[in-house]
C-alpha positions as CSV (number, residue, x, y, z in Angstrom):
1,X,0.0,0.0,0.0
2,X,2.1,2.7,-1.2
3,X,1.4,6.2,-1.7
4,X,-2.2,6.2,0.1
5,X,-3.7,9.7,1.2
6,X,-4.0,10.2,5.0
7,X,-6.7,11.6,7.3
8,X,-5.7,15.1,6.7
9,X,-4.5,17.2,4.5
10,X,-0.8,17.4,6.6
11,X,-0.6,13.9,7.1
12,X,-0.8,13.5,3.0
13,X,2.0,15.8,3.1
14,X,4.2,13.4,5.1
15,X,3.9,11.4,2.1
16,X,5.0,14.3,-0.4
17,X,7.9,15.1,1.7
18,X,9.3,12.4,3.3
19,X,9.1,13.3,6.5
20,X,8.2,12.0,9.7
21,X,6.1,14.3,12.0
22,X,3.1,14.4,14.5
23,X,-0.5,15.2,14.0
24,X,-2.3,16.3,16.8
25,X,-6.7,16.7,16.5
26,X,-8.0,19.8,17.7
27,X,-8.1,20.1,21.5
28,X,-12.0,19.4,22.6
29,X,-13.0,17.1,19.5
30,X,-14.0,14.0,21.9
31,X,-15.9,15.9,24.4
32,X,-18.3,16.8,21.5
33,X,-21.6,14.8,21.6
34,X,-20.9,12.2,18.7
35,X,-17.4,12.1,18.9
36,X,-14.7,9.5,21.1
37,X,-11.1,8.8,21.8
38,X,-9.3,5.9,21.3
39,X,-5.3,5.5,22.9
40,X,-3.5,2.6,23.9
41,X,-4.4,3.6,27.4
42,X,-8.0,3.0,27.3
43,X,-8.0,0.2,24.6
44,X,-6.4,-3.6,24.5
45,X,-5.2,-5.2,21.5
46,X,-7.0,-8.0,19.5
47,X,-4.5,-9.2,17.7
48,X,-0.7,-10.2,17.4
49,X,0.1,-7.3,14.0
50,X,-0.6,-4.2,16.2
51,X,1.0,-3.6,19.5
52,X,1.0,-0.9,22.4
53,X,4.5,0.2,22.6
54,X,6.1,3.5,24.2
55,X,2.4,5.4,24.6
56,X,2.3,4.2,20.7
57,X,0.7,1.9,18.3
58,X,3.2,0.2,15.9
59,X,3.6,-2.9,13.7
60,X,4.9,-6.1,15.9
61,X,7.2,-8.7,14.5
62,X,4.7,-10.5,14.2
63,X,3.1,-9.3,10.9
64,X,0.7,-10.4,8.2
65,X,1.6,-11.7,5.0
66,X,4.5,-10.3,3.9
67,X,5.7,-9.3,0.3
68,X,8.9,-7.7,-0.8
69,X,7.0,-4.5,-1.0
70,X,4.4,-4.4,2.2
71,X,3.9,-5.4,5.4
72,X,0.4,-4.3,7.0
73,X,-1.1,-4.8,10.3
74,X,-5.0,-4.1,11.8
75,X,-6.1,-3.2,15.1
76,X,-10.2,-3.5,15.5
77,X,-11.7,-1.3,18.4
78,X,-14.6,-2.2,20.4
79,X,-18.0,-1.0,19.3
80,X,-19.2,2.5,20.0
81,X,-23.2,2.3,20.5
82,X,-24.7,6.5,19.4
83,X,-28.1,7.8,21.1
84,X,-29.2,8.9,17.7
85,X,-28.5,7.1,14.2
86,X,-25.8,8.4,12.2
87,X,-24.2,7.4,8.4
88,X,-21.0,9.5,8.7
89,X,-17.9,9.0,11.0
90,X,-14.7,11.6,10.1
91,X,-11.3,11.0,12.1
92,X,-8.1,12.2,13.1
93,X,-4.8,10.6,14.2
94,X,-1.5,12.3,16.4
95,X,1.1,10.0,14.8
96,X,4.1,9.4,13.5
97,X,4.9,8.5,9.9
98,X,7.9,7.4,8.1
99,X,9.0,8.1,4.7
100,X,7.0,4.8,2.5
101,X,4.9,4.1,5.4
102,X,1.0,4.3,6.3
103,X,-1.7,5.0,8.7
104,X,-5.3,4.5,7.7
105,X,-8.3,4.1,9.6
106,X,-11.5,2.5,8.4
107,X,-15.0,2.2,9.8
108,X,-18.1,-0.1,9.8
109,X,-22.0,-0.1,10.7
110,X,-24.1,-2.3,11.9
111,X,-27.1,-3.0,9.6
112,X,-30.7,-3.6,10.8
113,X,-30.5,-7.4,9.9
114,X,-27.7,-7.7,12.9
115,X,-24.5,-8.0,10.5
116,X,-21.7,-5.5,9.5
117,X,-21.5,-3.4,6.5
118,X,-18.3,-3.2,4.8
119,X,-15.3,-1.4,6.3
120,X,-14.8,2.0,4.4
121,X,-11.6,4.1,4.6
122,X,-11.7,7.8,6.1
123,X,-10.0,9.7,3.4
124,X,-8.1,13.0,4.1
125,X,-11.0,15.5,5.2
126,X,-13.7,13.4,3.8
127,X,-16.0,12.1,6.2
128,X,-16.9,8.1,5.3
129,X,-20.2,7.5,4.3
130,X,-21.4,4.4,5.7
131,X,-24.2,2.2,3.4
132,X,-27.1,2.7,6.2
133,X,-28.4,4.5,9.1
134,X,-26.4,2.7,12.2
135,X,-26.4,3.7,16.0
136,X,-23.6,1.3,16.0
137,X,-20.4,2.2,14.6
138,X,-16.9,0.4,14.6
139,X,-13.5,1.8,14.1
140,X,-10.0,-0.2,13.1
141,X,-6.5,0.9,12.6
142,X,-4.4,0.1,9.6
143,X,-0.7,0.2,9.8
144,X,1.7,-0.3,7.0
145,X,5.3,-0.5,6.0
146,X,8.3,-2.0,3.4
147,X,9.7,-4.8,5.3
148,X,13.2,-2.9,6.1
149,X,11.1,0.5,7.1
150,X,10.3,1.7,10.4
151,X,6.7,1.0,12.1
152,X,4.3,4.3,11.8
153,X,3.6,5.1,15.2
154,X,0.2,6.3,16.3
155,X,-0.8,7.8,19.6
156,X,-4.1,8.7,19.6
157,X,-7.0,8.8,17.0
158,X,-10.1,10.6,17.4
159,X,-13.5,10.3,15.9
160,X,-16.6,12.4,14.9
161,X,-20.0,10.7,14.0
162,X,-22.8,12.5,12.3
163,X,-26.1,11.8,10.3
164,X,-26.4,13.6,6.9
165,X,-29.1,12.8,4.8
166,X,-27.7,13.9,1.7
167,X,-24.6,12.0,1.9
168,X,-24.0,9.3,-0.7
169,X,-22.5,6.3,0.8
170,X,-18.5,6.0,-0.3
171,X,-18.8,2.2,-0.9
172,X,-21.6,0.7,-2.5
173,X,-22.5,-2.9,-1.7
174,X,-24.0,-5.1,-4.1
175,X,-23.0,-8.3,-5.2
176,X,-24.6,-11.0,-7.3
177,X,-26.0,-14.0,-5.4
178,X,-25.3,-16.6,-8.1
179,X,-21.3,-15.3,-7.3
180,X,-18.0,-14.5,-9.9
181,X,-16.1,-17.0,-11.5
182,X,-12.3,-16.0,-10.4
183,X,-9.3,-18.5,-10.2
184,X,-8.4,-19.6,-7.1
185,X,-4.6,-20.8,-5.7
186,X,-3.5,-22.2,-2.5
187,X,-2.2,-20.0,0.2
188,X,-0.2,-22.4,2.7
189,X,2.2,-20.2,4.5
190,X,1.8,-22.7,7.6
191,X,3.0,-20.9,11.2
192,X,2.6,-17.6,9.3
193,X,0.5,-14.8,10.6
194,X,-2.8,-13.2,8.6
195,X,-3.7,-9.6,8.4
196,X,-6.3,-10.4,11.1
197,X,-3.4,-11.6,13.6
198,X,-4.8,-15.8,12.6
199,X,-1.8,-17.9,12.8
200,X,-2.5,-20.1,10.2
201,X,-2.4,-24.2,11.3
202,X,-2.0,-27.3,8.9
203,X,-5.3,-28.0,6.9
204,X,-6.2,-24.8,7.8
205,X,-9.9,-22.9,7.0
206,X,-10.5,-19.7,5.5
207,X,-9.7,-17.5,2.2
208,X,-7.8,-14.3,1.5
209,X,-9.3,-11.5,-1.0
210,X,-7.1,-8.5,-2.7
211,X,-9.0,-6.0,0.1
212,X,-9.1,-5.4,3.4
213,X,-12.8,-3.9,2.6
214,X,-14.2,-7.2,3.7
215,X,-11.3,-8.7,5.9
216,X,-13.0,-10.3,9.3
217,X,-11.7,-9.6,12.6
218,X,-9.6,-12.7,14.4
219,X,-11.9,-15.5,15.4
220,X,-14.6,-13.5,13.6
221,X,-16.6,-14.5,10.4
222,X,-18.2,-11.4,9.7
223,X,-17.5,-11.7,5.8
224,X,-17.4,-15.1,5.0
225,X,-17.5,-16.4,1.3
226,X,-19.5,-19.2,-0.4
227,X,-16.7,-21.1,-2.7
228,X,-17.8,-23.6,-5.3
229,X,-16.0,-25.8,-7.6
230,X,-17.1,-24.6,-11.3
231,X,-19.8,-27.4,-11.4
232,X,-21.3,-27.0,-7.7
233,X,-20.4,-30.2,-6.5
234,X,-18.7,-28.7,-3.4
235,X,-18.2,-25.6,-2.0
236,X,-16.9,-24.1,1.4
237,X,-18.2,-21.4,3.6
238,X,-14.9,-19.6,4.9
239,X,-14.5,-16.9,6.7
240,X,-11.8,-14.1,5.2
241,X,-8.5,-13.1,7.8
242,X,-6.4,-12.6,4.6
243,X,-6.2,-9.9,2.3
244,X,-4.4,-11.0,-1.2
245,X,-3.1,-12.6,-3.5
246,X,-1.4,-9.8,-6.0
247,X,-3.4,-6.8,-4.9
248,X,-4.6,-5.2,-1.3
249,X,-7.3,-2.5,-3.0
250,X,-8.7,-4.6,-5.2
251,X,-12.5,-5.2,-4.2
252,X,-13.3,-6.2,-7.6
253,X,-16.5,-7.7,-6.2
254,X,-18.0,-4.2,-5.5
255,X,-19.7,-2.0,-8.4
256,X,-18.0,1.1,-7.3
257,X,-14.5,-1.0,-6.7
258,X,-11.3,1.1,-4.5
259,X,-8.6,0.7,-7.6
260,X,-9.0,-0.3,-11.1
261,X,-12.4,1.3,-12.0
262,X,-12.6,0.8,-15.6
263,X,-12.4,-3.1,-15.0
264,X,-16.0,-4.5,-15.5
265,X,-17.5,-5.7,-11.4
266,X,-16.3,-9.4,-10.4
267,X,-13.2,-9.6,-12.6
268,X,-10.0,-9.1,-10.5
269,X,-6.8,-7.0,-11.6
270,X,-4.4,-9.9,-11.4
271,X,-7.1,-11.5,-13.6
272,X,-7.1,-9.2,-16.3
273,X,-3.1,-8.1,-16.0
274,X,-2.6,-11.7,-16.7
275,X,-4.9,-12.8,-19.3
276,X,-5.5,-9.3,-20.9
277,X,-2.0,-7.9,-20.5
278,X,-4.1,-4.6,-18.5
279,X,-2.0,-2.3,-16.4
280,X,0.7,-3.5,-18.5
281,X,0.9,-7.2,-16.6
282,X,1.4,-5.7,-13.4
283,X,-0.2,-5.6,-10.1
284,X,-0.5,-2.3,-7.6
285,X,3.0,-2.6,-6.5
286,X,4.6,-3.1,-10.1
287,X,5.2,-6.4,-10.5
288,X,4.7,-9.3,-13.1
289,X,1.6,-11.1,-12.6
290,X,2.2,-14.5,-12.7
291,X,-1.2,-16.0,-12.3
292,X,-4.3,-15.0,-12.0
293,X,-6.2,-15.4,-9.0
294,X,-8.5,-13.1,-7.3
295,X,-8.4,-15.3,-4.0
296,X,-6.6,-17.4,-2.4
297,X,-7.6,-20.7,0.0
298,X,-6.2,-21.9,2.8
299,X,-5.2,-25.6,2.7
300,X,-8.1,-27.2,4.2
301,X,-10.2,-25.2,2.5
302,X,-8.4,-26.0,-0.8
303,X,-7.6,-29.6,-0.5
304,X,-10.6,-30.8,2.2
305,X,-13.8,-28.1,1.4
306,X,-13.4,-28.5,-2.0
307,X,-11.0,-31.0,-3.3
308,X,-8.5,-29.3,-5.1
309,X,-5.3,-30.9,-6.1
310,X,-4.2,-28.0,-8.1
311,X,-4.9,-24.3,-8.7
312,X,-8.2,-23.6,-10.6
313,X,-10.9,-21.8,-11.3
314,X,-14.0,-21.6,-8.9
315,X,-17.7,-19.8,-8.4
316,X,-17.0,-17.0,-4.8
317,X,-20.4,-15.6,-3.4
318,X,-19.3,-12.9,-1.3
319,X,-22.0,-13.4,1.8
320,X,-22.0,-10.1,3.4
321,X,-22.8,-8.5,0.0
322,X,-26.5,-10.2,-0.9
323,X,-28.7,-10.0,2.1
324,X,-31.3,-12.5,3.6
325,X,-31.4,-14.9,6.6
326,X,-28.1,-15.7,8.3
327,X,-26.3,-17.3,11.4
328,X,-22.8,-18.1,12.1
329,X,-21.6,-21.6,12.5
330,X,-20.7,-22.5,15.8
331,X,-18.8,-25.8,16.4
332,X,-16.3,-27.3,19.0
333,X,-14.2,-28.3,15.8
334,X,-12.7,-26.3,12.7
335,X,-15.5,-26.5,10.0
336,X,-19.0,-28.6,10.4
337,X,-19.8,-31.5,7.8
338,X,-22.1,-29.9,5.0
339,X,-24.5,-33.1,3.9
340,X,-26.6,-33.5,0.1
341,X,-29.8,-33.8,2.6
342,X,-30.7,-33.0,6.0
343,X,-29.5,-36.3,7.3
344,X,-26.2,-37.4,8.2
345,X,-26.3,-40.4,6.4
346,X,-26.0,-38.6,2.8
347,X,-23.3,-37.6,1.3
348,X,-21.2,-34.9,2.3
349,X,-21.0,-32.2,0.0
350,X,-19.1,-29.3,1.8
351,X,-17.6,-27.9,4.8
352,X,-18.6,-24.4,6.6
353,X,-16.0,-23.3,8.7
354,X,-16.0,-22.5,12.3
355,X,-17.3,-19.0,12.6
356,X,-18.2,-18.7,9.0
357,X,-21.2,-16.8,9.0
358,X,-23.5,-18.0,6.2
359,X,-26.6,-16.7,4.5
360,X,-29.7,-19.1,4.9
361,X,-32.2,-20.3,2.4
362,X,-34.6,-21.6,4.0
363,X,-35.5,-24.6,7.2
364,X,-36.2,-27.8,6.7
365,X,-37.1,-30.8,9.5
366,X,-34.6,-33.6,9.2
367,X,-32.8,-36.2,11.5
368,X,-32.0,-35.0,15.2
369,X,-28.4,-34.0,16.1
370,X,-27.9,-33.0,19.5
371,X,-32.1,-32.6,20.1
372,X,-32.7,-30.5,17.2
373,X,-34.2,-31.7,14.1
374,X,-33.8,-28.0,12.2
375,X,-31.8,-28.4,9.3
376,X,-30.9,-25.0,7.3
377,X,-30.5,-25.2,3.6
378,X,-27.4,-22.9,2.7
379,X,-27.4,-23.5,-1.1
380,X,-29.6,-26.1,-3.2
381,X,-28.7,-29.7,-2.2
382,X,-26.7,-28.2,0.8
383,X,-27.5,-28.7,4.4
384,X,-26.3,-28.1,7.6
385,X,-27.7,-28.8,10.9
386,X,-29.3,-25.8,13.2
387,X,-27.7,-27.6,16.2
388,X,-24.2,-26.1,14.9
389,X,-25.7,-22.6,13.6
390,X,-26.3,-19.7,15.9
391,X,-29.0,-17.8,14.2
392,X,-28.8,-14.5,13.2
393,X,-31.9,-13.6,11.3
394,X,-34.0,-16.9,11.1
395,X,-35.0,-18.2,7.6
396,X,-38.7,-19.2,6.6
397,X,-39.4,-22.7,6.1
398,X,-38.9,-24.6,2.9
């Protein structure tokens, strides 16, 4: 993430310059009704990529995936809960920034139906507009740097929220429920550490996407994605703690997308630098594309949820982008058996990862698992038991 406008017009200039200075918020801003402070003092980390060191947040050694260009780390806040709706949340950061480095801060609303929208960047003296009226609002921290540079460092960032009914939302959110068709390659990068601060294990579940737009928090499956093989025989629910492969502002799934505008919705960059020599065969950091896949699996989800012995192409719904009924899965294990009927005597089918947090089609009676005979359909021929789902939004009977 090079280059990236700040939160205010003399943080962008650290950029300009090269310099490395402090930017302090006006004095008063988060007595204001509508307005809070977050510090290291009154927050905890949530993850192993951001850490409180020196009155400061910086990058840890322990950092997400890692290219020869980037390095980038998230810290998500707790919830702040308005009196009154609002849809537009400005901020301001006292921090340190070195030459090549960044400091961004993104925000999220709650929606009616109980899930998140997507996380939208505050740009320099633009307000984000969030998709809905929310009277819950959440704030995260984005830190990034070259491998060899030093950590930004950010003491204190302070934030303003506001309803404006004229406001167009900065993201729009609409994707198509029958899903893209995008080429898919394994991530392994076993004992590593994901954007979200996941370590990954062996055989692990979940995917990683070119934008942290829709990356979940740790332990969190707040964007999941429905992946299919090309013919429907299988698919995974997974939840997304990665952002990659290739690009990191690539949210080709959105109709108003962050980078590459004049590529048609649901075809990534890497996609078309590839196959259409675009952008001249590069990705956002300048170099040679050499495949190309708009998401990447982790190995269980790869080799176990869909049976993949090789790269290839597959069918991504992106779940938090179509609406409807919803829960999140909920086992003692890593992903819960999805079976051909509501029985688990037929044939399995799928997997929905722990915490995945799928949309639901509709409920159907079928044989009792742990005293509940609900079964949810999650995708035609596709079941999962309700004793392993914690509902959301319930779905109407089939």
């Amino acid at each position: 993430m090079r280059g990236r406008k700040l939160l205010t017009a003399a943080v962008s200039a650290v950029l300009i310059t090269g310099a490395t200075v402090g930017v302090t918020a006006a004095p008063g801003l988060a007595a204001e009704p509508g307005t809070w402070a977050l510090t290291p003092d009154n927050t905890e980390p949530d993850n192993r990529t951001i850490i409180e060191s020196g009155g400061s947040w910086t990058l840890s050694g322990d950092l997400g995936r890692q290219s020869a260009d980037w390095t980038t780390g998230t810290l998500t806040f707790p919830a702040k809960h308005m009196q009154h709706p609002v849809n537009r949340v400005a901020a301001r950061v006292d921090a340190a920034i070195p030459d090549g480095t960044e400091v961004a801060v993104d925000v999220r609303g709650k929606r009616p139906d109980g899930t998140w929208s997507e996380w939208t960047e505050v740009l320099p003296d633009t307000p984000a507009v969030l998709p809905n009226r929310t009277k819950t609002v959440q704030a995260r921290l984005v830190l990034t740097a070259p491998p060899d540079a030093r950590s930004p460092q950010v003491a204190r960032i302070e934030l303003s929220a506001s309803y404006d009914a004229s406001a167009k939302p900065t993201a729009e959110v609409a994707g198509p429920a029958e899903g893209y068709r995008v080429f898919a390659t394994r991530e392994g990068l076993v004992g590593g550490t994901t954007a979200n601060g996941h370590v990954i294990v062996a055989r692990d579940h979940f995917v990683a996407l070119p934008s942290r737009r829709g990356l979940a928090d740790k332990n969190s499956g707040n964007y999941t994605v429905q992946v299919c093989t090309e013919n429907g025989a299988r698919c995974e629910w997974a939840p997304v703690w990665d952002v990659g492969p290739w690009n990191t502002k690539d949210d080709y799934w959105n109709p108003n997308r962050e980078m590459w505008q004049d590529l048609p919705q649901g075809k990534p960059e890497a996609q078309a630098a590839y196959l259409e020599g675009y952008n001249g065969g590069k990705d956002q950091f300048g170099r040679k594309v050499a495949n190309p896949a708009g998401i990447d699996l982790a190995d269980g989800t790869f080799w176990d949820g869909l049976g993949f012995t090789d790269n290839g192409w597959v069918i991504v719904t992106y779940e938090w982008t179509v609406g409807g009924p919803w829960g999140t899965v909920a086992t003692s294990g890593p992903v819960l058996n999805v079976r051909a009927q509501p029985n688990t005597s037929s044939a399995v089918v799928g997997l929905a990862a722990k915490y995945a947090q799928v949309r639901i089609e509709c409920a159907v009676k079928g044989q009792v698992v742990e005293g509940n005979d609900t079964w949810f359909r999650i995708n035609p021929g596709k079941y999962i038991s309700a004793a392993y789902v914690r509902v959301g939004q319930a779905p109407p009977a089939c």
